[in-house]
C-alpha positions as CSV (number, residue, x, y, z in Angstrom):
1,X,50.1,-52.7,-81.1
2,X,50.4,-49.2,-79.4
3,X,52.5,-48.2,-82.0
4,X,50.0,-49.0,-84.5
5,X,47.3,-47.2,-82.7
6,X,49.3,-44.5,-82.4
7,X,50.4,-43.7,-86.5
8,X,46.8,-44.2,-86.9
9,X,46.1,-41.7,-84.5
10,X,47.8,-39.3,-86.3
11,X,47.0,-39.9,-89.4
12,X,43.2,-39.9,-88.9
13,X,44.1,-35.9,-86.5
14,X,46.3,-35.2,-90.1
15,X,43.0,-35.9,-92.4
16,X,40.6,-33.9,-89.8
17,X,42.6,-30.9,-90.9
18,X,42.8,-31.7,-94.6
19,X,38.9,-32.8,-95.0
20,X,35.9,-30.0,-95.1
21,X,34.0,-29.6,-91.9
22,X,31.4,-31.5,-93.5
23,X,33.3,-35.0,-93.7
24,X,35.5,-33.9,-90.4
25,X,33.5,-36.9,-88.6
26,X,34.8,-39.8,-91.3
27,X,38.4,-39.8,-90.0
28,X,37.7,-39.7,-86.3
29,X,34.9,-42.5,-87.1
30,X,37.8,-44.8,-89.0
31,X,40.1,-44.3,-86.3
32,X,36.9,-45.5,-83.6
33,X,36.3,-48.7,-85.7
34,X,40.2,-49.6,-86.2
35,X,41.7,-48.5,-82.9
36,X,38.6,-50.6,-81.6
37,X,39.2,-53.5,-83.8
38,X,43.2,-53.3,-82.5
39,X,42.3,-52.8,-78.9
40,X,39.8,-56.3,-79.4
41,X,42.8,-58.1,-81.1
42,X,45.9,-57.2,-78.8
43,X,46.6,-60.4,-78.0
44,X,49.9,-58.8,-75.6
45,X,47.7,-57.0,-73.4
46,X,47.1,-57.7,-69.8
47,X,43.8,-56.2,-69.4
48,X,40.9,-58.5,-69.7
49,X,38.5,-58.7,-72.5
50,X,35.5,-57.3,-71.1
51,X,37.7,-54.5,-69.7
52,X,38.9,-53.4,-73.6
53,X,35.6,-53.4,-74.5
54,X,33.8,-51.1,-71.6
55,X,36.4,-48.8,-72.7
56,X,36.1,-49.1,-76.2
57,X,32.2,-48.8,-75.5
58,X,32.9,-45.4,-73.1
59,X,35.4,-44.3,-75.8
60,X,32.8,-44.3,-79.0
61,X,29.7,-42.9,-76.7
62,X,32.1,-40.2,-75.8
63,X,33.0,-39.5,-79.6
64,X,29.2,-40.4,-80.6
65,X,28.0,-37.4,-77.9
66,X,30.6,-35.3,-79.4
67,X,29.4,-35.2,-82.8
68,X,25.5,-35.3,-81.9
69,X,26.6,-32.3,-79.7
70,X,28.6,-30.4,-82.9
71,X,25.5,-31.6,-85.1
72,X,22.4,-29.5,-83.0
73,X,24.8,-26.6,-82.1
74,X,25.6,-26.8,-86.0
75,X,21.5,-27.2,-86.9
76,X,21.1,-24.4,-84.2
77,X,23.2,-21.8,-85.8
């Protein structure tokens, strides 16, 4: 599973610096949902449930602040 979540990793980083700045966010969204969707599913992992998904829930407000952020500073200028 970490293996997985780490190609898709860099796959999704490889397309942010192929895509225009206008679609930058679709990658790094794909890889939220998926590395979300994996993290739910590891069925190997010792970490509680509830625990994967606080941080999947930290992770995507983190990323979801992020592009707000990028989105008024982009508006702004």
């Amino acid at each position: 599973m970490a293996a997985a979540l780490f190609v898709l990793t860099i796959v999704s980083l490889i397309c942010v610096g192929l895509v225009s700045p206008r679609w930058r966010e679709v990658p790094m969204a794909v890889l939220a949902v998926a590395s979300g969707v994996l993290m739910l599913e590891d069925r190997a992992s010792d970490m509680p449930l509830t625990a994967r998904v606080v941080m999947w829930a930290v992770v995507s407000s983190v990323y979801t602040g992020w592009q707000w952020h990028l989105r008024v500073t982009e508006v702004a200028t």
